[in-house]
N, C-alpha and C positions, 0 to 999 in steps of 0.2 A: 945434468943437474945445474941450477942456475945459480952464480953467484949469492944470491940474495940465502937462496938454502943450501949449499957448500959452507958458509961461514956457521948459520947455524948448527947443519950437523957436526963440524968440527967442534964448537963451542960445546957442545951434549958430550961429544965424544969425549973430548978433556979432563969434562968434569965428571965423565958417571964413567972411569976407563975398565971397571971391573963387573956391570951388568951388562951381558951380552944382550937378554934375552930384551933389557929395556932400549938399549940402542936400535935393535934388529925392528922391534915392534916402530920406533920413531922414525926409522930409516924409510920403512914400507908406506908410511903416514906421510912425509915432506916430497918423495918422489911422484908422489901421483899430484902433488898440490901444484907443481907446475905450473898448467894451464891456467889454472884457478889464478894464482898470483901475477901471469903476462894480463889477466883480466879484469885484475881489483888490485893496481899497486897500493890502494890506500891500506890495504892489509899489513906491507913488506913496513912501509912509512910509518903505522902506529906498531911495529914490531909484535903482531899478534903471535908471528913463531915465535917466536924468543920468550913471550911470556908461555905459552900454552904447553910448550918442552918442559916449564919449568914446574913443578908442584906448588900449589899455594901453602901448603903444609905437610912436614914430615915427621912423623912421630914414632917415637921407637922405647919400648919400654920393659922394665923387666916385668917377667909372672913369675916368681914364688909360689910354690904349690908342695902338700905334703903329700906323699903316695902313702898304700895301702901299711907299708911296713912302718910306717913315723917317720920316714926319712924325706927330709927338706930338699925337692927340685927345682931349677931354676933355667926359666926358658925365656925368650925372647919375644915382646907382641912387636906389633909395627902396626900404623894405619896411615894411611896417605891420602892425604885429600887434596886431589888434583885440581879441577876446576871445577867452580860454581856459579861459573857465567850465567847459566840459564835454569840451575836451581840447587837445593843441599845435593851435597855428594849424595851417590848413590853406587854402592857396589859389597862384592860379597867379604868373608874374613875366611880366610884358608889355612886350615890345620896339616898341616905337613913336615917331614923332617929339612926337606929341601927348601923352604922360605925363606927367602933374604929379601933384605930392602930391594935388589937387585927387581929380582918377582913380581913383588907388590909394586912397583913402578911402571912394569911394562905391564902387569895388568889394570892399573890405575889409568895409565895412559889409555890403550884401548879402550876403556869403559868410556871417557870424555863420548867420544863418536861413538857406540854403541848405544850408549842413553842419549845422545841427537837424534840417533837415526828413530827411534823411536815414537818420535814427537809431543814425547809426554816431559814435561818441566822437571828433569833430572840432571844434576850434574856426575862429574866421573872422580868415582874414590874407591881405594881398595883397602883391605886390612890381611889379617893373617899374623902366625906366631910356627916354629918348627917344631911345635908339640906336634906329637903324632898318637893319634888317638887309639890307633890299633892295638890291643891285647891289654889297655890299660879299663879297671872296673868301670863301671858304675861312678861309683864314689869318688873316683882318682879325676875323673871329666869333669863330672861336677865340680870337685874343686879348685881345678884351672880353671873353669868356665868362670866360677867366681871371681878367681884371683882378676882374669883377663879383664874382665866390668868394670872391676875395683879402680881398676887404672883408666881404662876407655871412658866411662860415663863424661871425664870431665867435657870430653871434644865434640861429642854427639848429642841428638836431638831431632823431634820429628819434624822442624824445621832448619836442620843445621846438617846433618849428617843421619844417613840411617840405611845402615847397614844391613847383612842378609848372610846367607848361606855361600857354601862353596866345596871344594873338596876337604872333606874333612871333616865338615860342618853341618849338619842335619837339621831335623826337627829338634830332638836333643839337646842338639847344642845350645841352640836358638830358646828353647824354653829355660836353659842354665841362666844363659846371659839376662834374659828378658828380666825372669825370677830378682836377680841381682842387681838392675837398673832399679828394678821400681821399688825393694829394699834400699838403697840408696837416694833417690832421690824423692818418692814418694807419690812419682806420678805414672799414672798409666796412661801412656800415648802412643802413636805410632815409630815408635824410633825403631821400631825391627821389623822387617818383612821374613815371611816364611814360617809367621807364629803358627800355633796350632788354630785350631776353627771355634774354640771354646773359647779364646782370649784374643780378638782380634784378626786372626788369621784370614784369606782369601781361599775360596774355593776354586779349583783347577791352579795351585800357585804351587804344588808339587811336579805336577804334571807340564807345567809351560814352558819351558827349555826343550824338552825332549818333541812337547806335541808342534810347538814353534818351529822345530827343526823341519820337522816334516808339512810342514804348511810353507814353509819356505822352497822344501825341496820341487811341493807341488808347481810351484809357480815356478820356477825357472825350467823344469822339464813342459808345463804349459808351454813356453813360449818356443817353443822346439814342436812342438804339438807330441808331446809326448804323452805320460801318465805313469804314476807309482805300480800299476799294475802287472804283477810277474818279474818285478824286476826284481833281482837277487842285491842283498846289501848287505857289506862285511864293515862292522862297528868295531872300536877297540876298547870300550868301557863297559860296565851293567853297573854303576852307579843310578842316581836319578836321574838323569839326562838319559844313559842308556835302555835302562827298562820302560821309561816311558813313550822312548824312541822307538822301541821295538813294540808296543803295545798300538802305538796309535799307524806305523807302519803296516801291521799286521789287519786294522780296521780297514787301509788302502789295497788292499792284496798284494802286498809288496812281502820278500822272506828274508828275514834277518837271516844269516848264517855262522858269522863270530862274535863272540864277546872277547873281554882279556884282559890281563893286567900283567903289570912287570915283569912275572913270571915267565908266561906265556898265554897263548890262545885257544877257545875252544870252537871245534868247527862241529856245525850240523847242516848239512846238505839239505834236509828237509824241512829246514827251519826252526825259532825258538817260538814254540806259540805254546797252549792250552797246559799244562798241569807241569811243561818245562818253564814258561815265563813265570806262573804262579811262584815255584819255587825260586826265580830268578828273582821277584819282585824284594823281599827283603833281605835277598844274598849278602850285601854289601851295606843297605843303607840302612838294616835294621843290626846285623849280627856282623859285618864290617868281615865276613868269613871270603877266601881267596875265591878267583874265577875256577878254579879244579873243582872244586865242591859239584858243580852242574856238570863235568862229565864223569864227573866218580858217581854221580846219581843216577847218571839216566844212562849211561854207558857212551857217552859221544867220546871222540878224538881229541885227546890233548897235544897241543903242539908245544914243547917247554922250551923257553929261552928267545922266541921269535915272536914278532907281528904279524896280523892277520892280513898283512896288506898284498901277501906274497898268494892270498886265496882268489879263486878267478871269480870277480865279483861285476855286476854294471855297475852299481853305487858303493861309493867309499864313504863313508861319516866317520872321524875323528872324534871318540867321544872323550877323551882321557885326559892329556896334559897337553903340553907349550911342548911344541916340535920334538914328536913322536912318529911322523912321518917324513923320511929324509928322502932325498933326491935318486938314490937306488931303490928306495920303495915306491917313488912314485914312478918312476921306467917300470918297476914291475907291473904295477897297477897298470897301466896303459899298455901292454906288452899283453895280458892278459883279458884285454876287452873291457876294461873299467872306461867309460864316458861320461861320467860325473862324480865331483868330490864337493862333498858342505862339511865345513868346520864346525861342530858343533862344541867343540873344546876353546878354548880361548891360544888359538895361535899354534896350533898341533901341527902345522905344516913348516919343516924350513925352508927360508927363501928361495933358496934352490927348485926345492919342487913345486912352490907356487909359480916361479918362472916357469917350470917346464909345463903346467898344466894349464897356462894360459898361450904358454908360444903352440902348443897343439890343439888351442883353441877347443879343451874340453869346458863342459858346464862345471864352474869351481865359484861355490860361494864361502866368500870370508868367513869367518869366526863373528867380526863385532855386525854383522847383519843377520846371519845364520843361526846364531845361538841367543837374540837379543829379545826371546820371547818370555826368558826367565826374569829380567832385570824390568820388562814390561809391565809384565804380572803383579811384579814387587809393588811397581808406581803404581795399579790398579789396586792394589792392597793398601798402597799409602791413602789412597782418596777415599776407599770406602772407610777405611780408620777417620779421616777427617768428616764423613759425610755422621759418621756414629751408625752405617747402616752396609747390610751385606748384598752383595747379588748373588743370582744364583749359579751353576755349574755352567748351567748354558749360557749365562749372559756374559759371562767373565772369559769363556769362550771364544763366543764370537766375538769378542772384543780383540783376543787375543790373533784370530785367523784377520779380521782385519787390519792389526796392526802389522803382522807378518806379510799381507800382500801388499800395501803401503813402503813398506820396506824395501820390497823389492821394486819396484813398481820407482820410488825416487833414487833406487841407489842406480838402477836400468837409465832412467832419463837423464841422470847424471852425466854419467858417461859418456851418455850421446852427446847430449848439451857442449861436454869440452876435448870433443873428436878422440875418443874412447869406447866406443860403441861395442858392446860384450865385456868387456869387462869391469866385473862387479866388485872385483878389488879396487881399480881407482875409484868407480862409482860411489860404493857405499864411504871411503875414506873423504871423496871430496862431498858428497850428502851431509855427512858428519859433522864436518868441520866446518861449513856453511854459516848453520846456525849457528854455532858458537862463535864464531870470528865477528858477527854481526852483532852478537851481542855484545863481548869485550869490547869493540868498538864504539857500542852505542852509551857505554858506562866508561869511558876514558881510561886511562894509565890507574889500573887498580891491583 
């Protein structure tokens, strides 16, 4: 680690000494910049790290909400608008009991470089609140979703900030908040992705995280000459990202085998496909019901208390949360014949095990390249809002597979370009950061 980034990470460190998850995600970010910076000191000179560590904005607010019985609750929002070098924030709001500014940081950060890598005029911003939407009505979401607006509107905008979905946060949600912007402010624009398809919404913009995963996954087993075909793959979600994973995997001849949550995991040797993904399809992101419901239905194996990563699988995808895969899971993984992992979680891997799955030189792509088809789709949703005009399933598509090969394709040349060749964690983090350090450069001390 060079001087120039030792003084930075110390400074991050100081100041943020209680988010692990925000340090770990900025640690992974300055250690691959290396090269990058012996080749551009003018970087180190106008202190691009130093600002880009830092958030241009942090906001943190109460929600007031009344539940079902009249009783007054009170939960915490937060939105953090990282960088806008290269266009409005762009990133999801995440409903969970576990969100601290801590969170929303490390995933604000990552977002910067995941909407670079992209190539589409997005900046990186994240939001979230520790409401937890599980077991609460109808009526109780609605009126958090309200309260949440009430406060948010002032910061946002379809050219300022706009926002999206995340865990936690659906189509429902999304039509709560939307509902309650445009009651408050009077306009209808594009300040939210992930609307429904009657009011602005994107066609394939449910399905693009999940189907981007696997357009991703194609291209680097491509370069191996490999193919999705027969190969066995153990997921750790059935959220959105999950079931679409498993939907568009299953059109590659490739067999899903687990799903899971907190709890534990469900294994099917035979795969989750035909009247078991149907039921899979609104498990969670209609009726927000546990990963058990699918083997209490169809009779598969529950495993309780454990990750699926202990199942002998060729493909690993992370579909769930921020380091949910530890460094004993991943010796299992590779122990058991796993030769490739994609993040499709935002940072499911701890440092530890993305070390070890690169010093054994398997195929392991990131999180902010891997899963950056969702946040893609969004910016394809923002343009058709600007345009006043829709595409269609297929064109938003192929827009989407081509931005996913793109992706790999500059995070790959990356690499190579600054004597990193395979690996797509410094790749896509020096990809990222590219573009944006060129910008805040080209727009001065701002």
């Amino acid at each position: 680690m060079s001087q120039a980034i030792k003084e930075v990470m110390d400074q991050v460190t100081s100041r943020n000494p209680h988010e692990p998850e925000f340090l770990q995600a900025v640690k992974e970010v300055l250690e691959s910049l290396q090269p990058v910076l012996e080749k551009h000191p003018e970087f180190i000179e106008a202190g691009i790290l130093e600002r880009i560590v830092e958030p241009e904005r942090q906001i943190i607010f109460r929600v007031p909400w009344v539940d079902d019985q009249g009783k007054v609750r009170v939960n915490r929002g937060y939105r953090v608008q990282f960088n806008s070098a290269i266009g409005p924030y762009k990133g999801g709001i995440r409903f969970h009991p576990s969100v601290t500014l801590g969170t929303i940081k490390f995933l604000g950060f990552e977002q910067i470089f995941k909407n670079s890598l992209t190539g589409l005029p997005i900046g990186g911003g994240k939001g979230g609140s520790d409401f937890d939407p599980r077991g609460k009505s109808q009526g109780e979401v609605m009126r958090f979703c309200q309260s949440f607006m009430t406060e948010l509107y002032r910061y946002i905008g379809a050219d300022i900030d706009v926002p999206a979905g995340d865990i936690g946060v659906g189509a429902r949600e999304i039509g709560y908040f939307y509902g309650q912007y445009k009651r408050i402010t009077t306009l209808f624009e594009g300040v939210l992705t992930g609307k429904g398809l009657t009011w602005g919404g994107s066609l394939a913009r449910p399905e693009a995280t999940g189907y981007g995963t696997v357009y991703f996954l194609e291209e680097m087993l491509k370069a191996r000459g490999e193919s999705l075909q027969d190969k066995s793959i153990a997921i750790s979600g059935y959220g959105n990202v999950g079931t679409f994973f498993i939907q568009k995997a299953n059109q590659c001849g490739a067999k899903v085998i687990t799903i899971g949550d907190e709890n534990g995991y469900v294994y099917d040797p035979d795969g989750i496909k035909d009247e078991k993904l149907d039921f899979l399809m609104d498990l969670w992101v209609v009726h927000r019901r546990p990963a058990k419901d699918l083997a209490d239905k169809f009779g598969l194996q529950w495993v309780s208390g454990k990750r699926p990563w202990e199942v002998a699988c060729d493909i690993a995808v992370p579909t769930a949360t921020q380091n949910e895969l530890d460094l004993e899971n991943a010796k299992q993984l590779l122990s058991n014949g796993c030769t490739c992992v994609a993040e499709a979680a935002n940072m499911p891997c701890t440092a530890e095990a993305v070390n070890l799955f690169l010093e054994k030189q398997i195929l392991f792509g990131p999180a902010k390249a891997v899963n950056a088809g969702g946040v893609a789709t969004s910016a394809l949703e923002m343009t058709q809002n600007s345009m006043r005009y829709s595409w269609t399933f297929e064109e938003v598509d192929t827009k989407l597979k081509s931005i996913m090969g793109n992706i790999y394709r500059n995070a790959s040349q990356a690499a190579q370009d600054y004597g990193l060749e395979g690996n797509l964690v410094a790749g896509a983090n020096i990809a990222g950061f590219l573009k944006v350090a060129q910008a805040m450069l080209a727009q001065g001390v701002v």
